[in-house]
KOLMAR-956152 format. One record per residue (C-alpha): residue in one letter; chain; y, x, z. Coordinates in Angstrom, 1 decimal, always signed. Layout:
BEGIN
r resn=A&chain=A&c2=Y&c1=X&c3=Z
...
END
This chain:
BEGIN
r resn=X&chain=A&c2=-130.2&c1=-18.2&c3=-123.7
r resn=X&chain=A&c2=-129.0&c1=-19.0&c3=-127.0
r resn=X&chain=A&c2=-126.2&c1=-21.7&c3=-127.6
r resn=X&chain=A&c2=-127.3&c1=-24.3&c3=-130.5
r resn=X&chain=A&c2=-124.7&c1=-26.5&c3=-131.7
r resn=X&chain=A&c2=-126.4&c1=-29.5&c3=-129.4
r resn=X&chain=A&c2=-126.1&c1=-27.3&c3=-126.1
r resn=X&chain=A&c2=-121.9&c1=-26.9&c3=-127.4
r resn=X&chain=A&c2=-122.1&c1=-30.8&c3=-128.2
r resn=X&chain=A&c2=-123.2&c1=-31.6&c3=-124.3
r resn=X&chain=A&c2=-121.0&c1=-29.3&c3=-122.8
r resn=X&chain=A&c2=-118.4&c1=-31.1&c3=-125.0
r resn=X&chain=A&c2=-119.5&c1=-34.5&c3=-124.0
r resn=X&chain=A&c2=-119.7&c1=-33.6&c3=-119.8
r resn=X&chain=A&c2=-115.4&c1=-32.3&c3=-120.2
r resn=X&chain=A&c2=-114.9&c1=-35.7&c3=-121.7
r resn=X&chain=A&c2=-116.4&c1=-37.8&c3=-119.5
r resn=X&chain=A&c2=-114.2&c1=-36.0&c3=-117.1
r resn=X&chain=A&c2=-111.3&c1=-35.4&c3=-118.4
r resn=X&chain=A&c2=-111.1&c1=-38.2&c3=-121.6
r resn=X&chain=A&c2=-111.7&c1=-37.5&c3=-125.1
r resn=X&chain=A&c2=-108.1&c1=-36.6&c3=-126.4
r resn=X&chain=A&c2=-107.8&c1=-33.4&c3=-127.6
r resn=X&chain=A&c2=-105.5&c1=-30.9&c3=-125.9
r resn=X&chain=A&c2=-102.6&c1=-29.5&c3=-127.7
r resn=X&chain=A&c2=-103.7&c1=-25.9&c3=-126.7
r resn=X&chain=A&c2=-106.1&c1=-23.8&c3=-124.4
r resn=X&chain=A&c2=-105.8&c1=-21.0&c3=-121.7
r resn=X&chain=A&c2=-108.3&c1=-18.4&c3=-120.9
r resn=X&chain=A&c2=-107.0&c1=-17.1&c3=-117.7
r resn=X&chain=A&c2=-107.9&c1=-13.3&c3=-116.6
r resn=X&chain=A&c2=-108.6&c1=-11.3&c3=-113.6
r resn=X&chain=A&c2=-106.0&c1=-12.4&c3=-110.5
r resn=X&chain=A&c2=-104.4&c1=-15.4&c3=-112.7
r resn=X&chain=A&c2=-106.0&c1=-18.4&c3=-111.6
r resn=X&chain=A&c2=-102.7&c1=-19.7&c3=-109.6
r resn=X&chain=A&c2=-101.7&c1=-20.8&c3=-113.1
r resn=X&chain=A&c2=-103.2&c1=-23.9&c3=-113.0
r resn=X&chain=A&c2=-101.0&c1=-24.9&c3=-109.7
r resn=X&chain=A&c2=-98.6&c1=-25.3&c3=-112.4
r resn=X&chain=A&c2=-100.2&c1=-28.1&c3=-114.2
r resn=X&chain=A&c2=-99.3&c1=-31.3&c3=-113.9
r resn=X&chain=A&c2=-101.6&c1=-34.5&c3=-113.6
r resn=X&chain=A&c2=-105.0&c1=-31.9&c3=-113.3
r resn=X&chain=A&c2=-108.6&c1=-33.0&c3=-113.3
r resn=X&chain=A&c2=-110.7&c1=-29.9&c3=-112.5
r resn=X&chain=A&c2=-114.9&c1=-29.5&c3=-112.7
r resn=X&chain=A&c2=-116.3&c1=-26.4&c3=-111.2
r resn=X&chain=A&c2=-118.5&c1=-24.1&c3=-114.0
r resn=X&chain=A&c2=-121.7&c1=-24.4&c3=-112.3
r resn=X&chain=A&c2=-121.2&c1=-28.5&c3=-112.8
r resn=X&chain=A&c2=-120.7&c1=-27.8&c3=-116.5
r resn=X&chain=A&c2=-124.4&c1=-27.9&c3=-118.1
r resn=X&chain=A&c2=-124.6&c1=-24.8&c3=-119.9
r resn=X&chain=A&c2=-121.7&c1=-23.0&c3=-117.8
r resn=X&chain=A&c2=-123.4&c1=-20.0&c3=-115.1
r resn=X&chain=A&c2=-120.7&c1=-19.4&c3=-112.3
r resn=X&chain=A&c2=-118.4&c1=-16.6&c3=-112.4
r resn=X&chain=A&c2=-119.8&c1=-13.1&c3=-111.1
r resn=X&chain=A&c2=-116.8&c1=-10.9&c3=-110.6
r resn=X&chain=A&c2=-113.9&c1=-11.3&c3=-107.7
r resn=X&chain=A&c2=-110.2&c1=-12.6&c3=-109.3
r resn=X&chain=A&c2=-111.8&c1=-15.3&c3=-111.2
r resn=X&chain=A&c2=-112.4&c1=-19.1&c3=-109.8
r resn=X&chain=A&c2=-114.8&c1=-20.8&c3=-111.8
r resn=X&chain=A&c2=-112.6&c1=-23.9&c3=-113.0
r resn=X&chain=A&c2=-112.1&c1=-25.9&c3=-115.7
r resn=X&chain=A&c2=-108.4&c1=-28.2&c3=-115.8
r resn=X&chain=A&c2=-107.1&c1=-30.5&c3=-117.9
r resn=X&chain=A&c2=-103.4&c1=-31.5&c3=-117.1
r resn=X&chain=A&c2=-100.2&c1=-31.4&c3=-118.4
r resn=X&chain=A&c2=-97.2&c1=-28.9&c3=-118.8
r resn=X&chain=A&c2=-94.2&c1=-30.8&c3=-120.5
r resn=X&chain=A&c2=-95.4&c1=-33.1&c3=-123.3
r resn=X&chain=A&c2=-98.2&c1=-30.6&c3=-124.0
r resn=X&chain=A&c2=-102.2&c1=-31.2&c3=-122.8
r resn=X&chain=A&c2=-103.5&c1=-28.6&c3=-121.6
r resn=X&chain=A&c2=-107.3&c1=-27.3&c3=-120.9
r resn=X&chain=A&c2=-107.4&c1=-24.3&c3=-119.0
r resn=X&chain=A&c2=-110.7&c1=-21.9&c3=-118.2
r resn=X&chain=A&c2=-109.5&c1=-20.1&c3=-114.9
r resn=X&chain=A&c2=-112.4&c1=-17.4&c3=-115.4
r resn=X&chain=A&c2=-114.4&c1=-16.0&c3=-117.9
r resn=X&chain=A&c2=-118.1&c1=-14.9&c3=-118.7
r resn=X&chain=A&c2=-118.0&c1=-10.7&c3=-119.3
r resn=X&chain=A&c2=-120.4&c1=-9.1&c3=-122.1
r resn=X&chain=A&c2=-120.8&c1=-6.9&c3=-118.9
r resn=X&chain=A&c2=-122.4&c1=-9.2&c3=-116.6
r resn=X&chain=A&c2=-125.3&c1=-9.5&c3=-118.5
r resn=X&chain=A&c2=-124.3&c1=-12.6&c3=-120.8
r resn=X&chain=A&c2=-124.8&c1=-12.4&c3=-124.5
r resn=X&chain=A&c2=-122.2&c1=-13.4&c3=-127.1
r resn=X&chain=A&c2=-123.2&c1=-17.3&c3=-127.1
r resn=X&chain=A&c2=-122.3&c1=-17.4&c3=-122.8
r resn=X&chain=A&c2=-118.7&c1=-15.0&c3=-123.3
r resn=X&chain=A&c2=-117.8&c1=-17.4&c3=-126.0
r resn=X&chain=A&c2=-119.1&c1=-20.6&c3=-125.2
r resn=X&chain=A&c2=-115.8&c1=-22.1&c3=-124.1
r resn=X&chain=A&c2=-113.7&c1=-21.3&c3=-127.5
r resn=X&chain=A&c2=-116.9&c1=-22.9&c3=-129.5
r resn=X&chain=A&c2=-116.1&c1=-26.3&c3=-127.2
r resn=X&chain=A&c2=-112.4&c1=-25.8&c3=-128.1
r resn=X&chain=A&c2=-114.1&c1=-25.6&c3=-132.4
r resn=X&chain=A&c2=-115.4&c1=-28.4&c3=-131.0
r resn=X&chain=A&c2=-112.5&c1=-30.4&c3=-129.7
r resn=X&chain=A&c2=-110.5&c1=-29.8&c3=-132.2
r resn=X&chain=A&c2=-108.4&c1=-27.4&c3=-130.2
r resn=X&chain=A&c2=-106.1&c1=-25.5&c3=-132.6
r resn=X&chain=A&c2=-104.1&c1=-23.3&c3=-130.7
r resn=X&chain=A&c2=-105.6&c1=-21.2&c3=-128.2
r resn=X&chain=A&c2=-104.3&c1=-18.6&c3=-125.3
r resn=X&chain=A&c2=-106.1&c1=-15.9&c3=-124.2
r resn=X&chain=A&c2=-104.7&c1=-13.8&c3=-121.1
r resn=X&chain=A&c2=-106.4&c1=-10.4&c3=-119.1
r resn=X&chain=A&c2=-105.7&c1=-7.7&c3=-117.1
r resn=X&chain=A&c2=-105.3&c1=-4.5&c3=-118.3
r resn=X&chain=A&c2=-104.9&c1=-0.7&c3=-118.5
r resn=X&chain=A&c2=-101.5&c1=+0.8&c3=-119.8
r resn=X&chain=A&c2=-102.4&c1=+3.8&c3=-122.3
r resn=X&chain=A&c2=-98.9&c1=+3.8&c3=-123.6
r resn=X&chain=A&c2=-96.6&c1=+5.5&c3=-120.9
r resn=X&chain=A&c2=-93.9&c1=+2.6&c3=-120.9
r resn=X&chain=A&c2=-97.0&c1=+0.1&c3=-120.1
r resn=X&chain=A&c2=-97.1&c1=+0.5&c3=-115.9
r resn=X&chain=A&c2=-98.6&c1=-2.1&c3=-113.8
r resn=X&chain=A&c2=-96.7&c1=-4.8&c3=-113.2
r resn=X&chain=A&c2=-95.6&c1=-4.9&c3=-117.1
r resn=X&chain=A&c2=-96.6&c1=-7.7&c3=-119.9
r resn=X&chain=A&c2=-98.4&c1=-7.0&c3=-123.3
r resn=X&chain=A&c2=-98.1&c1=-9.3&c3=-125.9
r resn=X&chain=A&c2=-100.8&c1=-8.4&c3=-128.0
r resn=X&chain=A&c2=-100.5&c1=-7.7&c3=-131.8
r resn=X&chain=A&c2=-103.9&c1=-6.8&c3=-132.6
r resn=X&chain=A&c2=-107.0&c1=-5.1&c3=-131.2
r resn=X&chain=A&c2=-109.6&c1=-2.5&c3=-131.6
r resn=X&chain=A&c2=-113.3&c1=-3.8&c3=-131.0
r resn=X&chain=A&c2=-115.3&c1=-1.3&c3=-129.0
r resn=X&chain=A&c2=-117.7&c1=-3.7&c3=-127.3
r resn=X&chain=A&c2=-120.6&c1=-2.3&c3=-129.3
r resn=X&chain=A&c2=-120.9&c1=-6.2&c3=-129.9
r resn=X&chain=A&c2=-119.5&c1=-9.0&c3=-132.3
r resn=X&chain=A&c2=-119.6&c1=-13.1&c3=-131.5
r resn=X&chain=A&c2=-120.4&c1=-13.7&c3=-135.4
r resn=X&chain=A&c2=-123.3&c1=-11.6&c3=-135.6
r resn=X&chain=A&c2=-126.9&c1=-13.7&c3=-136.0
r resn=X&chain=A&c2=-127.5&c1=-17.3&c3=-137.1
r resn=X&chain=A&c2=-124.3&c1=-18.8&c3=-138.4
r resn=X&chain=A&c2=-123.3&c1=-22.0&c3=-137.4
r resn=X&chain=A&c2=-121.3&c1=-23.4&c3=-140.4
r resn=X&chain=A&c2=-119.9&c1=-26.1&c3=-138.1
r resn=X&chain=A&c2=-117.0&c1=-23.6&c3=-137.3
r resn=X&chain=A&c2=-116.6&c1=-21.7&c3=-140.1
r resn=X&chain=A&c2=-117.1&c1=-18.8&c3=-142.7
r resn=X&chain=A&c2=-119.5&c1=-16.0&c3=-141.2
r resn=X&chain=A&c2=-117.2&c1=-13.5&c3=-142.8
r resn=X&chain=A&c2=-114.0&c1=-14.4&c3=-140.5
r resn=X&chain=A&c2=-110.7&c1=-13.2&c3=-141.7
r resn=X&chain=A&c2=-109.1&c1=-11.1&c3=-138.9
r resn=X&chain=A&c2=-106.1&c1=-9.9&c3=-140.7
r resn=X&chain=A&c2=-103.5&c1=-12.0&c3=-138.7
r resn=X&chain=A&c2=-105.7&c1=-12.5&c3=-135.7
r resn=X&chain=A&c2=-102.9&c1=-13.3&c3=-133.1
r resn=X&chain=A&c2=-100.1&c1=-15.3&c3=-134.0
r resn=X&chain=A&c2=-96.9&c1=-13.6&c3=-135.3
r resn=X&chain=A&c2=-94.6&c1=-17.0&c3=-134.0
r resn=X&chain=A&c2=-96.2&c1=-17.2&c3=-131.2
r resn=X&chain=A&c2=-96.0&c1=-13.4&c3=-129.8
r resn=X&chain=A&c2=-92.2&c1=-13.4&c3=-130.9
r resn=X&chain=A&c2=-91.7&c1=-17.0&c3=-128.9
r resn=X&chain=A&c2=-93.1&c1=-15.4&c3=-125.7
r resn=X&chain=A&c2=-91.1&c1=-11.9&c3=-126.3
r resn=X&chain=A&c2=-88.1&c1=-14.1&c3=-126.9
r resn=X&chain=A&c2=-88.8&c1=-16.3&c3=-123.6
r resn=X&chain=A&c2=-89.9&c1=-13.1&c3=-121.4
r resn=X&chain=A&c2=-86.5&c1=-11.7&c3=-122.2
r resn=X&chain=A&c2=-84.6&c1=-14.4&c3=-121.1
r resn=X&chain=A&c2=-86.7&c1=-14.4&c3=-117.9
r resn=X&chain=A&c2=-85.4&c1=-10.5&c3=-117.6
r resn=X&chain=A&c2=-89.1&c1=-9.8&c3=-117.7
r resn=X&chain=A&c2=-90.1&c1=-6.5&c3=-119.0
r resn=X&chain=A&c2=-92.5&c1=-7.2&c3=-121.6
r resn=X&chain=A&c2=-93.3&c1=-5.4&c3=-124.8
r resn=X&chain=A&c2=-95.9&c1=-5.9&c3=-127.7
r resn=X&chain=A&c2=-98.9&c1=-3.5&c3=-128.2
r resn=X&chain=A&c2=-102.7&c1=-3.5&c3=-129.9
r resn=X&chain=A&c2=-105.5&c1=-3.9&c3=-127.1
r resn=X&chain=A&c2=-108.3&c1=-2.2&c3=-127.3
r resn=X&chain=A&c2=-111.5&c1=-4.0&c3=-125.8
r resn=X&chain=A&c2=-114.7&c1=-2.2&c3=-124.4
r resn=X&chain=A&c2=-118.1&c1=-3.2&c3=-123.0
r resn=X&chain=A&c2=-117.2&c1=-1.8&c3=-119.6
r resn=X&chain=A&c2=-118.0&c1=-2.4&c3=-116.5
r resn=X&chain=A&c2=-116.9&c1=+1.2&c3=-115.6
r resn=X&chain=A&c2=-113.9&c1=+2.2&c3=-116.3
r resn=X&chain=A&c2=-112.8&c1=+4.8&c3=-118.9
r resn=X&chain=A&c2=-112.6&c1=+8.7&c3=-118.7
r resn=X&chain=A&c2=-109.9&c1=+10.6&c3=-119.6
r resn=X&chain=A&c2=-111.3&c1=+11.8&c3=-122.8
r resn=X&chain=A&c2=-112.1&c1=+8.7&c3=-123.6
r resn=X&chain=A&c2=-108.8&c1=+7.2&c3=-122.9
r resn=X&chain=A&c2=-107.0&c1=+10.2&c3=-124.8
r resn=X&chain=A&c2=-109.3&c1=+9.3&c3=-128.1
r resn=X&chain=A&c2=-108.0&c1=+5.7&c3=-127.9
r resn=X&chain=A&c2=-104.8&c1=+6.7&c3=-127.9
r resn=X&chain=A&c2=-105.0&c1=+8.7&c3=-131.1
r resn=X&chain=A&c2=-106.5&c1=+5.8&c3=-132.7
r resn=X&chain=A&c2=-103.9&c1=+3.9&c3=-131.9
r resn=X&chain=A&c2=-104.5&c1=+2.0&c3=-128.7
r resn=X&chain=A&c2=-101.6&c1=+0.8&c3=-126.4
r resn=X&chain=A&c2=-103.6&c1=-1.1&c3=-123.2
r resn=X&chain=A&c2=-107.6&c1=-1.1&c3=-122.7
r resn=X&chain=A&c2=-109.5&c1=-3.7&c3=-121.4
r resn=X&chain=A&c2=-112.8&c1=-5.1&c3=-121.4
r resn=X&chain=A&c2=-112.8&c1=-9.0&c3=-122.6
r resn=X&chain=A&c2=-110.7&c1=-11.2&c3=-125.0
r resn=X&chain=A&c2=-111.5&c1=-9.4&c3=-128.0
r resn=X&chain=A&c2=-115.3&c1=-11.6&c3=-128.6
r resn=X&chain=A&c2=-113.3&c1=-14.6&c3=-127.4
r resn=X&chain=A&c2=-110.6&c1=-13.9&c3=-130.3
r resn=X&chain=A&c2=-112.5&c1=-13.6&c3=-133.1
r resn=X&chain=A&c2=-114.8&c1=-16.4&c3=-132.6
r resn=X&chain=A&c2=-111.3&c1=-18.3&c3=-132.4
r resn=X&chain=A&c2=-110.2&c1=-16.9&c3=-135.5
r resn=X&chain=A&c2=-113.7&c1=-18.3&c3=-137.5
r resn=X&chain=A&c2=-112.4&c1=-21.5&c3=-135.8
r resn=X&chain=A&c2=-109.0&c1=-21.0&c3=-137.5
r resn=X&chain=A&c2=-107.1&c1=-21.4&c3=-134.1
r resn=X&chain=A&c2=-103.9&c1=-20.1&c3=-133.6
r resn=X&chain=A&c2=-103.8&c1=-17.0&c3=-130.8
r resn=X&chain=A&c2=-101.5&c1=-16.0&c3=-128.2
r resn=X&chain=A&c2=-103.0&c1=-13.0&c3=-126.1
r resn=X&chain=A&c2=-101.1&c1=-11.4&c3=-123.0
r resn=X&chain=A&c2=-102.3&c1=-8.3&c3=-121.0
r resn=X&chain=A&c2=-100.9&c1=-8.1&c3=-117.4
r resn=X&chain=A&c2=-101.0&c1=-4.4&c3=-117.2
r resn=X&chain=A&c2=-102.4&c1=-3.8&c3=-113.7
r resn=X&chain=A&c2=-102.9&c1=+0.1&c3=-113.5
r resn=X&chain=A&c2=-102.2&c1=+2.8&c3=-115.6
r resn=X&chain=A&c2=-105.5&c1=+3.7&c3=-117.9
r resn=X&chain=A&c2=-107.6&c1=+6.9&c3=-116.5
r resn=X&chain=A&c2=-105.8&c1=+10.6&c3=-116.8
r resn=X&chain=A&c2=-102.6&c1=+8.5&c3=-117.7
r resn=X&chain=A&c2=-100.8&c1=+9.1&c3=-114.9
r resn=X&chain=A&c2=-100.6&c1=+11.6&c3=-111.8
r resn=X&chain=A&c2=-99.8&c1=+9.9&c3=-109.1
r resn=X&chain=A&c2=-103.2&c1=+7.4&c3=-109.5
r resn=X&chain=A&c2=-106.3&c1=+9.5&c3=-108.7
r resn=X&chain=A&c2=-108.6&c1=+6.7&c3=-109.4
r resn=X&chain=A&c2=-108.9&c1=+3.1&c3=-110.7
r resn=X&chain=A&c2=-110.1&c1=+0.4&c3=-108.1
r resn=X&chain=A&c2=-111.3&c1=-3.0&c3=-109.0
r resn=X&chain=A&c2=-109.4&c1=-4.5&c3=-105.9
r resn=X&chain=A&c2=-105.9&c1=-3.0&c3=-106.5
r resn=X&chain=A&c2=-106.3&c1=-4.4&c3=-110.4
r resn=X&chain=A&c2=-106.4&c1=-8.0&c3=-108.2
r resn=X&chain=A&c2=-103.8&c1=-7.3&c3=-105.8
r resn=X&chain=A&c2=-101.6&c1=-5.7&c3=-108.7
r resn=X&chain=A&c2=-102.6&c1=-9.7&c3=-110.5
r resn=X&chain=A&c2=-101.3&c1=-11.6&c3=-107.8
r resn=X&chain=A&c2=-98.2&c1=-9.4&c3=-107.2
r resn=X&chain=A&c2=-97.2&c1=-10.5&c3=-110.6
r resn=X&chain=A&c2=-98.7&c1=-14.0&c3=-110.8
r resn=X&chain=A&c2=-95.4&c1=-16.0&c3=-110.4
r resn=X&chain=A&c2=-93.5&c1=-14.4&c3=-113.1
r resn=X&chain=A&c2=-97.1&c1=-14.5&c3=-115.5
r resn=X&chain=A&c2=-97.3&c1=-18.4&c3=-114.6
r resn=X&chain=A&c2=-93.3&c1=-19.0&c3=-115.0
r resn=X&chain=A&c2=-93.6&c1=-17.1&c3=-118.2
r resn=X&chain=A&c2=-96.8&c1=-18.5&c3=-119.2
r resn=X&chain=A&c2=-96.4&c1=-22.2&c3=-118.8
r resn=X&chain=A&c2=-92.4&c1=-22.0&c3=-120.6
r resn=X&chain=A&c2=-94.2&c1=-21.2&c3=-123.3
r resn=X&chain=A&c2=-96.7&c1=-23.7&c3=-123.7
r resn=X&chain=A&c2=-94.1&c1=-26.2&c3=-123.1
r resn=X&chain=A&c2=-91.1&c1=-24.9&c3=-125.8
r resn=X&chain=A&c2=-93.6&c1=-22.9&c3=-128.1
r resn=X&chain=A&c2=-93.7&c1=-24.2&c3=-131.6
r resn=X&chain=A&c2=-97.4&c1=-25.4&c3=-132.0
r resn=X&chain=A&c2=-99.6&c1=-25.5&c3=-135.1
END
C-alpha cells in the first residue's frame, strides 16, 4: 500500500484524538528489547498499532506494538515502542510512516534507538553507540518515487544527518552515569539474515563501526523533514567473524542481551530528553 498525504493526515488525526493536539517536544523510535522505556513516562496515554488506521502490528519478537504520549520532565514526549522492518515485507511508505506523522505534527527533534552488531572491537554487547553517521546498504531509499512536497526538498541534505549537540549531550550524560558509551557510524542493511564474515570484514574497510538493519530509512526521511536526530545503538552481540568465543548470532540472545541493558538505556535515555538542549 502506498501512503498519500491523506492516509498520513488520518493517522495524524486518530493520535490526536487520543492523545490531544499539542505537539510533542521530541520523538522516540524504540528498538529491539527496549520497550520498558516507556515505564518511564509520566502521565502516558497508549493506542496499540493495529488500532492506528494505517499501522499493521508488529511481526518480530522484542517489539510491543505501542504508541505513548506522556511526559519526562517539562518535555512531551511521543514514543513508537516498535518499528516496521524493510525486511518484513513493508515498503518504504509502512518503515517510515511514523516520522512522516512526526512532518506532520510538527515534531522537530526526533530519537531513533536499535540494537546492534559491534564491528569495531571496543563495541561488545552490553555497550552504547552514539551514532555519527551511517552507511545505507538497504538496497532502498524513503525519498525515492512521488515526492510529497509537504515535507520537503526531494534532494534531502544528509551532510549533518544526526545532531552534533545532541550526540555530545548524551556522551557527556553517559559518562556521568559511568556508562561505557562511545560514538561510531552505523551501517544499515536489508537483513533479515545476519551478515557473513566477508561481508562484515568489507564493512569494516569502508568504514563501518556497528551493523544493523533499521534506522537508516527512518533518518533520512527525518532529515527531508528538517528534524533534529539523536540515534543510539545498544550493541547486543559482536558482528559475524568478530569475535571467537561467539560461534553464531541468535535472534533471542540479541533480546535477552536488550533487556540485560534496558535500565541503564532507559536511565540514560530519558536524562536526556529531560536536560538535552532542544531545537
Amino acid at each position: 500500500m502506498t501512503m498519500t498525504l491523506d492516509h498520513i493526515h488520518h493517522d495524524l488525526e486518530f493520535l490526536q484524538e487520543k492523545f490531544g493536539s499539542e505537539s510533542p517536544d521530541c520523538a522516540i523510535i524504540l528498538g529491539s528489547g527496549m520497550g520498558g522505556f516507556t515505564n518511564r513516562l509520566e502521565n502516558a496515554k497508549s493506542v496499540i498499532y493495529s488500532d492506528i488506521p494505517h499501522f499493521p502490528p508488529p511481526g518480530v519478537a522484542g517489539h510491543k506494538g505501542e504508541c505513548y504520549y506522556g511526559t519526562l520532565g517539562k518535555r512531551k514526549v511521543l514514543v513508537f515502542s516498535g518499528r516496521f522492518h524493510f525486511y518484513e515485507g513493508h515498503n518504504m511508505d509502512i518503515v517510515t510512516l511514523p516520522v512522516r506523522i512526526c512532518g506532520i505534527w510538527k515534531i522537530k527533534n526526533l530519537v531513533v534507538t536499535n540494537a546492534a552488531g559491534g564491528i569495531r572491537e571496543d563495541l561488545v554487547p552490553g555497550s552504547l553507540m552514539f551514532i555519527q553517521d551511517h552507511l545505507n546498504f538497504t538496497g532502498g531509499n524513503p525519498l525515492r518515487g512521488p515526492n510529497l512536497t509537504e515535507f520537503g526538498d526531494r534532494f534531502a541534505d544528509m551532510t549533518e544527518a544526526y545532531n552534533e549537540k545532541f550526540l555530545s549531550h548524551g556522551l557527556a550524560l553517559a559518562k556521568k552515569q559511568g556508562l561505557k558509551a562511545t560514538q561510531g557510524v552505523y551501517l544499515g542493511v536489508t537483513g533479515p539474515s545476519y551478515e557473513t564474515p566477508a561481508e562484515i570484514r568489507a564493512f569494516k574497510s569502508l568504514g563501518a563501526d556497528a551493523v544493523g538493519m533499521s534506522t537508516v530509512p527512518e533518518v533520512i526521511t527525518a532529515r527531508q523533514q528538517g528534524m533534529n536526530i539523536l540515534g543510539l545503538s545498544l550493541i547486543v552481540n559482536y558482528a559475524s567473524g568478530i569475535s571467537a568465543s561467539q560461534k553464531k548470532i541468535d535472534h533471542d540472545k540479541v533480546i535477552t542481551q536488550s533487556q540485560s541493558t534496558e535500565e541503564s538505556f532507559c536511565k540514560l535515555l530519558s536524562e536526556w530528553v529531560k536536560t538535552v538542549d532542544l531545537e
